[in-house]
N, C-alpha and C positions, 0 to 999 in steps of 0.2 A: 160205688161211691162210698166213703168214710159216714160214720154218722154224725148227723149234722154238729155243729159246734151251738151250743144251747149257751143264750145269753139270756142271762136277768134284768130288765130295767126298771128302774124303779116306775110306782104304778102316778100317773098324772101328767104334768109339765115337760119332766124329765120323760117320759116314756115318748109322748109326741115329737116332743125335739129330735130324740134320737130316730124314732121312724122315718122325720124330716130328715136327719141325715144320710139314712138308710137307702133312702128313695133319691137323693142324688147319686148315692152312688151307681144308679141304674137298677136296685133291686125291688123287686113288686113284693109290697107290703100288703097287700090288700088283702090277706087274712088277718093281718093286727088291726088295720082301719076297721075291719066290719066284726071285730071278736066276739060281737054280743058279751055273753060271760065266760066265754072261754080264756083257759089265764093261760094254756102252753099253746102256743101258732107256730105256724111251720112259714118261711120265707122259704119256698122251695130253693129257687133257683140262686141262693146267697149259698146256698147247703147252711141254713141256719134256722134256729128254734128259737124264738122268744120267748120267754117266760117271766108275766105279770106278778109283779108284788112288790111290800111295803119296802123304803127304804132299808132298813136296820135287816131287813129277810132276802136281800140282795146280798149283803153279804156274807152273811151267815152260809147263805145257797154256796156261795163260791168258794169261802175258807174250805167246807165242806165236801167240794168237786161236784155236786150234783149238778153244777152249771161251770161252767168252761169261764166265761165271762160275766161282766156286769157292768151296767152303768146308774153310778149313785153320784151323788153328793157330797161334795169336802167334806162340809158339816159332819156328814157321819162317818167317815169315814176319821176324820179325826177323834170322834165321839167312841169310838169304835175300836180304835187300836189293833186292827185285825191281820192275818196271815196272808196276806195275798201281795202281786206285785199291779201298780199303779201306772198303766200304762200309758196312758194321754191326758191330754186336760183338755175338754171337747169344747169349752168355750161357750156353751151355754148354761143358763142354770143359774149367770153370775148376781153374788149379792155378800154379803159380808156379815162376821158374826160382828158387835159390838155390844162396850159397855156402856148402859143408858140410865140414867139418874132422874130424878124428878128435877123439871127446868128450874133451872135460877142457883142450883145447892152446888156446893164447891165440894165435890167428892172426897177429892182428896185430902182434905183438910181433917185437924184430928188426930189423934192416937189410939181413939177405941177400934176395936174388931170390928170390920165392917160386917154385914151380912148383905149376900146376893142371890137373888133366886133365880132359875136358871132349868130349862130343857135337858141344859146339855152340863152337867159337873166337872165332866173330864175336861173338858176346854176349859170351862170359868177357870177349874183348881190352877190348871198348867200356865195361864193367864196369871194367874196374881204369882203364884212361885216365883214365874219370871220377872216379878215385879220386886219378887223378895218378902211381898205381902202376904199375912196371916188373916185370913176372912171364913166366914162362917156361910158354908153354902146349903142352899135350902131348894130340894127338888119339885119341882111345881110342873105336871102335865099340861094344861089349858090355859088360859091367857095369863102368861108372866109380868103382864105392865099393871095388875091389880098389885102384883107386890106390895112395891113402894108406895103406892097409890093407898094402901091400907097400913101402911107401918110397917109391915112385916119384914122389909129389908129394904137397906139402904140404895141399893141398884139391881140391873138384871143385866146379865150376859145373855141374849138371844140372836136369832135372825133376824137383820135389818134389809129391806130390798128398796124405797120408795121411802120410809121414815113417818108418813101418814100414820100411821098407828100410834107409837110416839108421841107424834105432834097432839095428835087429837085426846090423848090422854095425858097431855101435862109435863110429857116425858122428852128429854133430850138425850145426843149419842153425848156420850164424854171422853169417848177413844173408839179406835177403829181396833178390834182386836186381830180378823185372819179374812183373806176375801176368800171367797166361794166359788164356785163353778161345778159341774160338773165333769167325771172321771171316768173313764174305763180303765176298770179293772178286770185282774185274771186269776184264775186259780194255781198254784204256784207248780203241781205236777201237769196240769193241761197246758202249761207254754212252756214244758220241756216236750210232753210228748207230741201236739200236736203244734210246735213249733212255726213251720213254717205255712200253717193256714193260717194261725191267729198273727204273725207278724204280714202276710198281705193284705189281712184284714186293715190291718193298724197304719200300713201306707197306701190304702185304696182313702183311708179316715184323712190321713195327712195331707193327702193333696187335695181333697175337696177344704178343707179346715185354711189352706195355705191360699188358696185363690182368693 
């Protein structure tokens, strides 16, 4: 037998999901269910390796080839810009980036330079371009809805899923910028060489995803 095809998922929601999908398609996960702190698992009988970590290190893994596949997040993977090909859109995961202002302010009104702070820059920036707008973006790790909340800029581009957060701090969407879901992706010399295990992989995915 080949050695196994080693997929990345990202570690949380996304990683459950896809074991949930895993497991329809008849494969016994139950070295990922019970992994204690083990982060690479062996799915014997899929001939497949999972290997646990951070979004943004899924794909790094695969640009990389030390993992065959992945499954991440639009979000970063737009955030990301990376080398690899995108091979399904798994349909869970779903939720949307958006631009969100303090309630009641007419954003767009004005001539001055906005400022927006933001997780993700490479979206915001690509967002307002497309807008033709010139804004001042301001990178903030930890909770982005204190931004505007403190002066420090006039909106934020984040992840919206439920909008509770938002609501609860004052804060409204004022565009929907990109939706979200999650992806499997691949590493771009492992779906030349190992071709046609990862494309039965990808219509074993299909048909369960199709029902």
């Amino acid at each position: 037998m080949d050695k196994p095809l080693r997929i990345a998922l990202t570690k949380g929601r996304l990683e459950k999901d896809t074991v949930g999908l895993l497991e329809q398609l008849g494969f016994d996960c139950t070295a990922v269910r019970e992994k204690g702190r083990r982060l690479i698992l062996p799915i014997p009988d899929a001939n497949l390796e999972v290997v646990l970590a951070k979004a943004n290190d899924v794909i790094t893994y695969v640009e990389h080839g030390v993992c065959d596949m992945g499954v991440v997040g639009k979000d970063t993977i737009i955030e990301m810009n990376g080398k690899f090909f995108e091979l399904v859109d798994l349909g869970f995961g779903r939720c949307k980036f958006a631009l969100a202002a303090k309630k009641g302010t007419d954003f767009y009104s004005g001539f001055g330079v906005k400022c927006i702070a933001t997780k993700y820059p490479n979206v915001a920036r690509r967002f307002f371009e497309s807008k033709g707008m010139d804004v001042d973006i301001v990178k903030i790790e930890g909770s982005v809805e204190l931004a505007p909340l403190l002066g420090l800029a006039d909106g934020i581009v984040d992840i919206v899923e439920t909008g509770v957060t938002l609501r609860e701090n004052g804060l409204e969407v004022v565009e929907d910028v990109v939706p979200i879901s999650a992806r499997l992706i691949a590493n771009t010399v492992s779906l030349k060489m190992r071709q046609n295990e990862i494309e039965t992989l990808i219509q074993q995915i299909e048909g369960v995803l199709q029902k």
